[in-house]
PQR file of N, CA, C, O and H, with PARSE charges and radii, in Angstrom:
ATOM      1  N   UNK A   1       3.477 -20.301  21.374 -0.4000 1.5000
ATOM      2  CA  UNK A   1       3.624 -19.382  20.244 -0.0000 2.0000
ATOM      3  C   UNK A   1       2.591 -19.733  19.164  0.5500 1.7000
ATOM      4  O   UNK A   1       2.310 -20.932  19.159 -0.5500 1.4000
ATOM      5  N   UNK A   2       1.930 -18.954  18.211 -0.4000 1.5000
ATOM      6  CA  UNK A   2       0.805 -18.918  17.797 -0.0000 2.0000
ATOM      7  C   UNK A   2       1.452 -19.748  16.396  0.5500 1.7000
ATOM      8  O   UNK A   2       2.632 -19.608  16.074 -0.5500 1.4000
ATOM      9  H   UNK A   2       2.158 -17.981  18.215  0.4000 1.0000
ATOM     10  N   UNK A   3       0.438 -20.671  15.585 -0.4000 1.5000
ATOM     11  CA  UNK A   3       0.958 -20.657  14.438 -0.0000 2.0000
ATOM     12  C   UNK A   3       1.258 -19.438  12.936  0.5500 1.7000
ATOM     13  O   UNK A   3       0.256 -19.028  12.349 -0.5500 1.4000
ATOM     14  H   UNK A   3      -0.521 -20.785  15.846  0.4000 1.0000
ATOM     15  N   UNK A   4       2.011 -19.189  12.681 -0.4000 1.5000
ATOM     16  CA  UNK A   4       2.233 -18.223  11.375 -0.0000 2.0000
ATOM     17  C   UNK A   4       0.881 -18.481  10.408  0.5500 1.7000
ATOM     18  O   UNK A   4       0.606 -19.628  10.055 -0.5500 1.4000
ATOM     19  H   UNK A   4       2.825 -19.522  13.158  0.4000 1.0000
ATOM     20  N   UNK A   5       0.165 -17.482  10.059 -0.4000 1.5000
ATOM     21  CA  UNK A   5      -1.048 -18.068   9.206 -0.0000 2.0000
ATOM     22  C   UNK A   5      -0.436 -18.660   7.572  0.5500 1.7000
ATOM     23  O   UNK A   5       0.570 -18.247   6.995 -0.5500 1.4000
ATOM     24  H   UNK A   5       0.388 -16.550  10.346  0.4000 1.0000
ATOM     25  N   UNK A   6      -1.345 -19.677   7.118 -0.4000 1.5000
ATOM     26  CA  UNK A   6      -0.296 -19.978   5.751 -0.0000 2.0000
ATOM     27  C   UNK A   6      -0.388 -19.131   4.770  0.5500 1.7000
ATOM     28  O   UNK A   6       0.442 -19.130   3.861 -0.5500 1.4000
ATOM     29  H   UNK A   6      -2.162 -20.013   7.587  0.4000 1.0000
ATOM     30  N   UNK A   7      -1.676 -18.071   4.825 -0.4000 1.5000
ATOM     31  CA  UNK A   7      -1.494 -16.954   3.961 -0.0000 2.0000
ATOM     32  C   UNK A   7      -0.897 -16.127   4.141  0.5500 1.7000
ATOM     33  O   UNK A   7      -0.026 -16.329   3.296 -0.5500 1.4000
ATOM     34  H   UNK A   7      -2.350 -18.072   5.563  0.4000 1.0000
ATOM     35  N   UNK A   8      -0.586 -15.120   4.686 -0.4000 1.5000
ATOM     36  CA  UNK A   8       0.121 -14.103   5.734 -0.0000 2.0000
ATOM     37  C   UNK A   8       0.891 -13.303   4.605  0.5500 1.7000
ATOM     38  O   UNK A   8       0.760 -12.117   4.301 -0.5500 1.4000
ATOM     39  H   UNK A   8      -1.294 -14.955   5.373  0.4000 1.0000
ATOM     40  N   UNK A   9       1.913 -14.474   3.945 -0.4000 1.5000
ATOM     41  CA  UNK A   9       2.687 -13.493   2.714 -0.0000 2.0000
ATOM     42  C   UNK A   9       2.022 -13.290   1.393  0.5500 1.7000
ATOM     43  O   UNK A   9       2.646 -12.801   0.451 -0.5500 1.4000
ATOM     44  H   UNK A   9       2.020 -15.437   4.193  0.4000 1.0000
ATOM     45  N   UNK A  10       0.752 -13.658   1.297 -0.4000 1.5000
ATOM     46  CA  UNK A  10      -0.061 -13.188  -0.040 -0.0000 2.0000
ATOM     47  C   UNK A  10      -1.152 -11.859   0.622  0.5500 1.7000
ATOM     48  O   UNK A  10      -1.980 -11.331  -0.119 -0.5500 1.4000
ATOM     49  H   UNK A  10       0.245 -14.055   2.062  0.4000 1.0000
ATOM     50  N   UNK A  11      -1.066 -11.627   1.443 -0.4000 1.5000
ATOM     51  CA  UNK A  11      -1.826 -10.623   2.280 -0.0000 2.0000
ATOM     52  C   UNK A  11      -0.966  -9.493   2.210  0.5500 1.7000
ATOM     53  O   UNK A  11      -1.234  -8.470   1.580 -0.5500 1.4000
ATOM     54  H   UNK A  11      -0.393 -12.055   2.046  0.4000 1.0000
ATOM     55  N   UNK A  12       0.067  -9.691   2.864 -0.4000 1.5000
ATOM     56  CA  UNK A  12       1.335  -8.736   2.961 -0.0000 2.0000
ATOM     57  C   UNK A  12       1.499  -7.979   1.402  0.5500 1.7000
ATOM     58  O   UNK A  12       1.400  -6.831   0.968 -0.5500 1.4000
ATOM     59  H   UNK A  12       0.284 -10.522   3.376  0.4000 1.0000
ATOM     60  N   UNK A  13       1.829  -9.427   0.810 -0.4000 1.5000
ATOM     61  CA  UNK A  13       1.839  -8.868  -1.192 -0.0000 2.0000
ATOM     62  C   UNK A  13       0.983  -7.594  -1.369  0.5500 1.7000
ATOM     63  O   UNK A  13       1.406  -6.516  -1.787 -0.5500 1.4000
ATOM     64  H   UNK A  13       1.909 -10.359   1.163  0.4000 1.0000
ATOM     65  N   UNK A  14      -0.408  -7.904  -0.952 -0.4000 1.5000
ATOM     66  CA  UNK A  14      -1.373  -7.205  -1.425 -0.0000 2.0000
ATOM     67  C   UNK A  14      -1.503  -5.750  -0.970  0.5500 1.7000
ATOM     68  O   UNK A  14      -1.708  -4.789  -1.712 -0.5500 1.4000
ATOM     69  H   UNK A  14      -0.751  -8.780  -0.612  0.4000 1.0000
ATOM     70  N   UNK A  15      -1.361  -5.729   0.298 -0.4000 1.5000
ATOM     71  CA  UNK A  15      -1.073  -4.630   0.377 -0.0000 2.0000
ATOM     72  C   UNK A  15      -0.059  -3.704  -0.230  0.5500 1.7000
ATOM     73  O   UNK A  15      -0.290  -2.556  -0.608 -0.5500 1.4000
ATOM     74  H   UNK A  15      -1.195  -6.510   0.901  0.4000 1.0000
ATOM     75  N   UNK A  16       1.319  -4.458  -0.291 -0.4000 1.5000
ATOM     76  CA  UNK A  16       2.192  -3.484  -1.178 -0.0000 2.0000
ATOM     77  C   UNK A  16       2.093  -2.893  -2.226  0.5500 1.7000
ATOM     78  O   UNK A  16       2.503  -1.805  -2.630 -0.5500 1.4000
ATOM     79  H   UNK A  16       1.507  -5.392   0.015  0.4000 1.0000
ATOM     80  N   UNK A  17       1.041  -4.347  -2.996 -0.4000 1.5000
ATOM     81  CA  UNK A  17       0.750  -3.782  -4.250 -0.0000 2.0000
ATOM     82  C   UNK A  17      -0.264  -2.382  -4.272  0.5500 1.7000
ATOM     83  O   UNK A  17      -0.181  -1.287  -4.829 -0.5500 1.4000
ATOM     84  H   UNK A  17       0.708  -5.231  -2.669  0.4000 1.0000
ATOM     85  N   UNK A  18      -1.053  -2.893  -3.550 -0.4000 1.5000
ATOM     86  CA  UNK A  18      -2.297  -1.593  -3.648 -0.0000 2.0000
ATOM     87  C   UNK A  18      -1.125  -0.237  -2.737  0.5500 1.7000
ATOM     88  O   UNK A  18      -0.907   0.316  -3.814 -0.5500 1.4000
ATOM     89  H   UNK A  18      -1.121  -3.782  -3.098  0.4000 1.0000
ATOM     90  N   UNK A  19      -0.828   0.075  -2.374 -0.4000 1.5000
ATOM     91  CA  UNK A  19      -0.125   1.132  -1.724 -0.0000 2.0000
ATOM     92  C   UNK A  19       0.934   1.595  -2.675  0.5500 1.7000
ATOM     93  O   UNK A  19       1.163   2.804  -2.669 -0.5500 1.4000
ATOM     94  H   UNK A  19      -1.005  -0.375  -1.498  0.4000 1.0000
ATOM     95  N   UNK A  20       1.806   0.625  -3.718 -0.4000 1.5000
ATOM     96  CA  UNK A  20       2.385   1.115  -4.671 -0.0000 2.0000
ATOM     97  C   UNK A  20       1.555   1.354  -6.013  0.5500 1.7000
ATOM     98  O   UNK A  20       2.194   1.363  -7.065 -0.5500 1.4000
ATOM     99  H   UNK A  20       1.620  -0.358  -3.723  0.4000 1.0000
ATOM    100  N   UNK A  21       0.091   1.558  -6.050 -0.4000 1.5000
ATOM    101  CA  UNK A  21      -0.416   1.855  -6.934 -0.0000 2.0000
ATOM    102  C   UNK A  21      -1.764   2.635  -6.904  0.5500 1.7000
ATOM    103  O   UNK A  21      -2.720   2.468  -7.660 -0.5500 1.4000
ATOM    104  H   UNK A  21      -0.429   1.551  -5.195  0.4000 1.0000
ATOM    105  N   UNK A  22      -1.638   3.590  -5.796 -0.4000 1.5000
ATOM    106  CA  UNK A  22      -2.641   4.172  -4.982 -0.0000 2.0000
ATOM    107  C   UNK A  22      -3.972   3.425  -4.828  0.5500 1.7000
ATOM    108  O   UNK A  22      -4.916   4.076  -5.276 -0.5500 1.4000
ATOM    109  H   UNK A  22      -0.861   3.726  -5.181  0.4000 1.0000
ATOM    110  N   UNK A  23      -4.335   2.089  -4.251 -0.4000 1.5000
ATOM    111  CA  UNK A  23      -4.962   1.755  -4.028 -0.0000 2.0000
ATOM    112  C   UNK A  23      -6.149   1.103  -5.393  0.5500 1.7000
ATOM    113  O   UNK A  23      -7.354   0.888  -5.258 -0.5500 1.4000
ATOM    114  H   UNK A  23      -3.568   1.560  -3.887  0.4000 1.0000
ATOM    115  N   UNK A  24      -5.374   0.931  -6.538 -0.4000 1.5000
ATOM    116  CA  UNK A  24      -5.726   0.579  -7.602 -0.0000 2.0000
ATOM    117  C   UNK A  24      -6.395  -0.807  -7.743  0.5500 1.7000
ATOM    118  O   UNK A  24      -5.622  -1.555  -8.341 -0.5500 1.4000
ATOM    119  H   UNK A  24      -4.396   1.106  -6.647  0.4000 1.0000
ATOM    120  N   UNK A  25      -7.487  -1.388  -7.428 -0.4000 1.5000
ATOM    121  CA  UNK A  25      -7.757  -2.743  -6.899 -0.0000 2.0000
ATOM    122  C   UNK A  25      -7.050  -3.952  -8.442  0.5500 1.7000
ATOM    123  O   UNK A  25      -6.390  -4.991  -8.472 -0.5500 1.4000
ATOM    124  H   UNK A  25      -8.115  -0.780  -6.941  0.4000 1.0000
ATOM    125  N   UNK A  26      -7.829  -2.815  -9.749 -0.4000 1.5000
ATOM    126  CA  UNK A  26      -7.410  -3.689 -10.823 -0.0000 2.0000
ATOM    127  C   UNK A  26      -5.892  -3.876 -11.305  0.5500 1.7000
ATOM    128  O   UNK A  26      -5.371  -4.642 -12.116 -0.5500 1.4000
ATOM    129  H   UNK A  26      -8.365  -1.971  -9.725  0.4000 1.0000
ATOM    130  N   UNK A  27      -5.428  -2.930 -10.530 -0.4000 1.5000
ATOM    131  CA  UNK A  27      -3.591  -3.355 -10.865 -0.0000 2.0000
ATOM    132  C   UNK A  27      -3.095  -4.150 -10.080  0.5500 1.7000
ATOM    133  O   UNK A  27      -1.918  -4.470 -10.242 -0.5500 1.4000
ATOM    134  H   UNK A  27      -5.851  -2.307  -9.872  0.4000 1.0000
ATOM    135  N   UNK A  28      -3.840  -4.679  -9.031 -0.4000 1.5000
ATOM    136  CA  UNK A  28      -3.433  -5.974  -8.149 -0.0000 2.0000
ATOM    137  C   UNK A  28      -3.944  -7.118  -8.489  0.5500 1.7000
ATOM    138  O   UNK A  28      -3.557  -8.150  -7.941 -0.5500 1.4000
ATOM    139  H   UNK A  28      -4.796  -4.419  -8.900  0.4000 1.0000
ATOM    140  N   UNK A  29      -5.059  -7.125  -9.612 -0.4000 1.5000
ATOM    141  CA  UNK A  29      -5.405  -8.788  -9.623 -0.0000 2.0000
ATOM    142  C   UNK A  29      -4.767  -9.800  -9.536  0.5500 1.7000
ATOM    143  O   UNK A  29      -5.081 -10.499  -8.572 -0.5500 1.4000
ATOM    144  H   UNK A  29      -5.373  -6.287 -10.058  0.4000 1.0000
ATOM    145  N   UNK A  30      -3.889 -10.217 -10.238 -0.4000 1.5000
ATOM    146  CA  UNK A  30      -2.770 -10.825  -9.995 -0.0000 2.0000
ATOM    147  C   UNK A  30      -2.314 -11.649  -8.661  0.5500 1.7000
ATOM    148  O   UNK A  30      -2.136 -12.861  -8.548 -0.5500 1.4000
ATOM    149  H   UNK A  30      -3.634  -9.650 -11.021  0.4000 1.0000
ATOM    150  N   UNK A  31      -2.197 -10.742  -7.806 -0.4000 1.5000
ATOM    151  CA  UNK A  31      -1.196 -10.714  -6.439 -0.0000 2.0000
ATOM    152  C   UNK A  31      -2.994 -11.557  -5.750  0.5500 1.7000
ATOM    153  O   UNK A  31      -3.043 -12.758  -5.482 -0.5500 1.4000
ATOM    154  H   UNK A  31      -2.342  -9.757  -7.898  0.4000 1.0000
ATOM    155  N   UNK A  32      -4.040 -10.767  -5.621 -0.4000 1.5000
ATOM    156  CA  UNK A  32      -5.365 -11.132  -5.307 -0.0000 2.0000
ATOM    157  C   UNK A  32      -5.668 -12.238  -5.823  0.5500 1.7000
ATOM    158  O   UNK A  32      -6.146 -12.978  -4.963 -0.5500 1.4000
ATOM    159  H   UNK A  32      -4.001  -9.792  -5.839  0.4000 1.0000
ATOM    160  N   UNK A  33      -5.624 -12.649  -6.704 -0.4000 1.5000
ATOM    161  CA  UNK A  33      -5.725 -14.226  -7.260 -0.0000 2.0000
ATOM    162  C   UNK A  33      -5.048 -15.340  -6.511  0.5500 1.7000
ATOM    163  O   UNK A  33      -5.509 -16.463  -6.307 -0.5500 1.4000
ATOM    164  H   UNK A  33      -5.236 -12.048  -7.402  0.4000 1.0000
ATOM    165  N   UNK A  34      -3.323 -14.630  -5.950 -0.4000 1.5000
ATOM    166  CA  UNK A  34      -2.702 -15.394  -5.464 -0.0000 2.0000
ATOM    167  C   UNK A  34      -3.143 -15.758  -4.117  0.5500 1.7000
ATOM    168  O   UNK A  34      -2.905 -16.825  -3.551 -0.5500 1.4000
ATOM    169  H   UNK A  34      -2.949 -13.717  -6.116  0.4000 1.0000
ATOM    170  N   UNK A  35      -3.771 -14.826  -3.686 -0.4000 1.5000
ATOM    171  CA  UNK A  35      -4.432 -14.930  -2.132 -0.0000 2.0000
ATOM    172  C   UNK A  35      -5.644 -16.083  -2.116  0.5500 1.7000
ATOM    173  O   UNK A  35      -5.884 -16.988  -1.316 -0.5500 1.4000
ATOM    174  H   UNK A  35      -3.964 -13.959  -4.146  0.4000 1.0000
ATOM    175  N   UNK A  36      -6.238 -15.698  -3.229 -0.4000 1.5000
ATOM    176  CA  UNK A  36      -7.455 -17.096  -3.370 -0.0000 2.0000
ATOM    177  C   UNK A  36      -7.190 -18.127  -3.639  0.5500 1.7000
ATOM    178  O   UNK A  36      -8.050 -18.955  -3.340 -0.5500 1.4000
ATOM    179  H   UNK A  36      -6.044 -14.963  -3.879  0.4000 1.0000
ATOM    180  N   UNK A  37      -6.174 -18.554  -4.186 -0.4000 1.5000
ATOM    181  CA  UNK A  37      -5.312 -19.733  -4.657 -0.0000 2.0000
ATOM    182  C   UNK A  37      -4.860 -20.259  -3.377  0.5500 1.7000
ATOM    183  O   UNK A  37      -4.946 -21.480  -3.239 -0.5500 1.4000
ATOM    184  H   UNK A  37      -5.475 -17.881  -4.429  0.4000 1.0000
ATOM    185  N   UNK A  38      -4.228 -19.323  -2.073 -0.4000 1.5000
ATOM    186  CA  UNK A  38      -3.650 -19.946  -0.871 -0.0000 2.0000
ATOM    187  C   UNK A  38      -4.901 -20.264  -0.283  0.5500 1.7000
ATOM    188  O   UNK A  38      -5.006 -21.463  -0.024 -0.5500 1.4000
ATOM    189  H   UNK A  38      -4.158 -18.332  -2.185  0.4000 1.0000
ATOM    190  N   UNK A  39      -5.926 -19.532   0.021 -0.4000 1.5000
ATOM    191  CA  UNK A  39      -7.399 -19.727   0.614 -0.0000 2.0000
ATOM    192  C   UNK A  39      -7.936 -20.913   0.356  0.5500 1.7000
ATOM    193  O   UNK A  39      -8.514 -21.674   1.132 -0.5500 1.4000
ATOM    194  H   UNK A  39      -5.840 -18.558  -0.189  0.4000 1.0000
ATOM    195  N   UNK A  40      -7.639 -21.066  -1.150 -0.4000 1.5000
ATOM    196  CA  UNK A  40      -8.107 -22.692  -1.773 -0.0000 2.0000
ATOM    197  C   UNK A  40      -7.858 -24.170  -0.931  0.5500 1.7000
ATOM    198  O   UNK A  40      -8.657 -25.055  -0.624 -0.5500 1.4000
ATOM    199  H   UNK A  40      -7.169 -20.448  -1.781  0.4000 1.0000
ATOM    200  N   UNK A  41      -6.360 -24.024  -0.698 -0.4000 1.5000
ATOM    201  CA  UNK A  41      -5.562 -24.593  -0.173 -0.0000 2.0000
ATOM    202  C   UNK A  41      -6.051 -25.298   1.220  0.5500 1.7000
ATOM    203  O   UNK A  41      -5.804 -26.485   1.437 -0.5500 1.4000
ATOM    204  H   UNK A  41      -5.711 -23.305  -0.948  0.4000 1.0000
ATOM    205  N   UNK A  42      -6.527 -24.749   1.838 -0.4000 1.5000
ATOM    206  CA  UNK A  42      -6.784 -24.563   3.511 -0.0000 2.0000
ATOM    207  C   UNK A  42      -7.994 -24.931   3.848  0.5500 1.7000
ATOM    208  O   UNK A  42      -8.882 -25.007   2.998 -0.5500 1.4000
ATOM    209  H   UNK A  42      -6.727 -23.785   1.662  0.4000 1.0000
ATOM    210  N   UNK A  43      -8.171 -25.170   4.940 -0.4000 1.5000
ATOM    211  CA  UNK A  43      -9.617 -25.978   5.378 -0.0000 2.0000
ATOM    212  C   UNK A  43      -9.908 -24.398   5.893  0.5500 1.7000
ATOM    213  O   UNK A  43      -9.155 -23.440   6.071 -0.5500 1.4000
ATOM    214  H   UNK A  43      -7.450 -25.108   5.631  0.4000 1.0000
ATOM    215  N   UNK A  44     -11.456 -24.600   6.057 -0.4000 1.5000
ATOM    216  CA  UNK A  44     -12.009 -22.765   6.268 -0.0000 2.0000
ATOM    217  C   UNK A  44     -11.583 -23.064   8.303  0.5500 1.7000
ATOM    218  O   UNK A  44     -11.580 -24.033   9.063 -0.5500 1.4000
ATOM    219  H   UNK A  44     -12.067 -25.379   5.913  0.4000 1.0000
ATOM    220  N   UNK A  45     -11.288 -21.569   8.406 -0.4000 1.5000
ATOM    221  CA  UNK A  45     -10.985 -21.061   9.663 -0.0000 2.0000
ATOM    222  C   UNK A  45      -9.321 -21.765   9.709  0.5500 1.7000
ATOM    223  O   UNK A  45      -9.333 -22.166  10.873 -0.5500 1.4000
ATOM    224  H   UNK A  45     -11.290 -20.783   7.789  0.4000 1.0000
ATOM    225  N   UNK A  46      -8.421 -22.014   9.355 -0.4000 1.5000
ATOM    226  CA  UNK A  46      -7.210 -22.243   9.252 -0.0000 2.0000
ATOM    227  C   UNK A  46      -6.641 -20.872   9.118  0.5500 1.7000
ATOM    228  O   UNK A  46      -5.988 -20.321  10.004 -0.5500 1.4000
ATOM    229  H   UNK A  46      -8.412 -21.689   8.409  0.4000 1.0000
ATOM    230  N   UNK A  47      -6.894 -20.417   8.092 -0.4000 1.5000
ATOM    231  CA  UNK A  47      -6.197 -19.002   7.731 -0.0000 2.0000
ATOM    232  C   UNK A  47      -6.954 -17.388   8.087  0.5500 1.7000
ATOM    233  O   UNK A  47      -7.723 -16.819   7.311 -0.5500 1.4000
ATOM    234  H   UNK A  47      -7.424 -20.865   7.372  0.4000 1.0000
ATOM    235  N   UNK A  48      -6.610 -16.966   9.152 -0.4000 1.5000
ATOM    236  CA  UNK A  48      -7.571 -15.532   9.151 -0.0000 2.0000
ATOM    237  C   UNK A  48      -7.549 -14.613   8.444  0.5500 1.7000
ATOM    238  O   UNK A  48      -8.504 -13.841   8.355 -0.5500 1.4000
ATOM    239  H   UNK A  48      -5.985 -17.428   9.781  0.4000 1.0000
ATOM    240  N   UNK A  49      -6.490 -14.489   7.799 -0.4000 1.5000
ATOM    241  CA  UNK A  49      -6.453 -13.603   6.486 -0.0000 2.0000
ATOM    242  C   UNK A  49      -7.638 -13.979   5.613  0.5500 1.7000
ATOM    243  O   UNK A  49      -8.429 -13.063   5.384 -0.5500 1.4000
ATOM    244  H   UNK A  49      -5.715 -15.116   7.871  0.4000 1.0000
ATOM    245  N   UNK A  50      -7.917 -15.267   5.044 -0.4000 1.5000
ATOM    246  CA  UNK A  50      -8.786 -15.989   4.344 -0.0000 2.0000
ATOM    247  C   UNK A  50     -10.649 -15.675   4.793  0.5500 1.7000
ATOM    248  O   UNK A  50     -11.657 -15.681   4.086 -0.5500 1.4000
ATOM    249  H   UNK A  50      -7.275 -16.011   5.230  0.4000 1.0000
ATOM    250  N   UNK A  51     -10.440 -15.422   6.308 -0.4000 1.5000
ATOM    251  CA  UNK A  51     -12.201 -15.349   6.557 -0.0000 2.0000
ATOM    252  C   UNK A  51     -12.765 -14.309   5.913  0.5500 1.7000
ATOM    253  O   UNK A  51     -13.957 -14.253   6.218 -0.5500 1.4000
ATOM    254  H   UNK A  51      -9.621 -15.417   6.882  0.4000 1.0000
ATOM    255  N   UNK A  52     -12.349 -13.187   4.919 -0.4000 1.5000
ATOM    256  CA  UNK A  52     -13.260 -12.292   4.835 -0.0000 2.0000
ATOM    257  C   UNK A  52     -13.544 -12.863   3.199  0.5500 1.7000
ATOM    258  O   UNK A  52     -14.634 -12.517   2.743 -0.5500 1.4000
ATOM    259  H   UNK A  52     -11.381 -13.232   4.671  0.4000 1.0000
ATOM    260  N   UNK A  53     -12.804 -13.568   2.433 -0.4000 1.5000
ATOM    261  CA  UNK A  53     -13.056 -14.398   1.250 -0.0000 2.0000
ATOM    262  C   UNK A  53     -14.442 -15.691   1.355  0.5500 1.7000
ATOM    263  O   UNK A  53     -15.352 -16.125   0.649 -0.5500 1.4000
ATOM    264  H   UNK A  53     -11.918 -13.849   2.803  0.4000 1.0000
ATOM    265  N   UNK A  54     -13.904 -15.881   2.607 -0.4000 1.5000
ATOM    266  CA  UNK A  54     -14.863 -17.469   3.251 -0.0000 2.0000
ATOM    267  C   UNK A  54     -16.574 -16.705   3.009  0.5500 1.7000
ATOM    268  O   UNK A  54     -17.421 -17.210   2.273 -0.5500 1.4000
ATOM    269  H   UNK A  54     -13.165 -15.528   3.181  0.4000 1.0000
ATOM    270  N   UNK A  55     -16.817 -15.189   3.957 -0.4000 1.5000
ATOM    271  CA  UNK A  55     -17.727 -14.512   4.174 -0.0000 2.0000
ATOM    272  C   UNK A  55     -18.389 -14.394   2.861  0.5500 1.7000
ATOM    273  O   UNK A  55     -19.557 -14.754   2.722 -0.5500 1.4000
ATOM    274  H   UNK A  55     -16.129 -14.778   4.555  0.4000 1.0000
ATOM    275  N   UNK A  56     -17.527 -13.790   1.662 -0.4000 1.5000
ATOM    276  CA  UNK A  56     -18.008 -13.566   0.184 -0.0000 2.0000
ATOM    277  C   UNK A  56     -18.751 -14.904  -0.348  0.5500 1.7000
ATOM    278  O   UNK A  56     -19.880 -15.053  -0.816 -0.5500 1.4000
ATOM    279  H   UNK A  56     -16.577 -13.497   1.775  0.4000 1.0000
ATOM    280  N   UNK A  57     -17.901 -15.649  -0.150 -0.4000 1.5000
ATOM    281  CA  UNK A  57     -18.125 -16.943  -0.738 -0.0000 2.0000
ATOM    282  C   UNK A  57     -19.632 -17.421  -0.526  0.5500 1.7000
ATOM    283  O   UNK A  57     -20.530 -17.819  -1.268 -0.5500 1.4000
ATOM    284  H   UNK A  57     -16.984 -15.528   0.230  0.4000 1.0000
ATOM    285  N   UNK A  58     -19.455 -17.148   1.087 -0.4000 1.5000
ATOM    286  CA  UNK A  58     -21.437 -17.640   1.709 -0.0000 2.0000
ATOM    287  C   UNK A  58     -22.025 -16.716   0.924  0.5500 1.7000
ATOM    288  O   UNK A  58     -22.700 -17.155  -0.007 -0.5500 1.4000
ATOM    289  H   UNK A  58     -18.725 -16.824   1.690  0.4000 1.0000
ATOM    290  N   UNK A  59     -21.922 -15.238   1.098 -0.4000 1.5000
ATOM    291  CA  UNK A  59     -23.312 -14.686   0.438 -0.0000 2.0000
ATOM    292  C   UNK A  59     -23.452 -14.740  -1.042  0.5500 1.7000
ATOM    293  O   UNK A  59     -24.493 -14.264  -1.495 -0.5500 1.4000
ATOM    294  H   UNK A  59     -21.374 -14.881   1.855  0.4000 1.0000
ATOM    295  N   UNK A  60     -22.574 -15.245  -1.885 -0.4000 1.5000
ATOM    296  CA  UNK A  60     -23.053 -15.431  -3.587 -0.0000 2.0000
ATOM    297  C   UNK A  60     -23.528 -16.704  -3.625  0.5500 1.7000
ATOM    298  O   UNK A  60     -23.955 -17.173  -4.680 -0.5500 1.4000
ATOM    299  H   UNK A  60     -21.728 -15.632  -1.517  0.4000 1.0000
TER
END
């Protein structure tokens, strides 16, 4: 059985939020912060939710 990713429920968050706010990116900061905060956390490639943050990160 696969491990549960450790982000998974700040991903989930995010979407709810953006879907309860038609896709409003700035009414989710918040919840999005919380996702980078779990990303922080984690050695890179641990969390797949996290690789498309990892990606940003290289090109700035």
């Amino acid at each position: 059985m696969p491990r549960k990713d450790p982000c998974q429920k700040q991903a989930c968050e995010i979407q709810k939020c953006l879907q309860a706010n038609n896709y409003v990116e700035s009414k989710c900061q918040a919840v999005i912060q919380e996702l980078c905060k779990c990303c922080a956390q984690y050695p890179k490639r641990r969390s797949v939710v996290c690789s498309g943050f990892e990606k940003e990160e290289e090109e700035t």
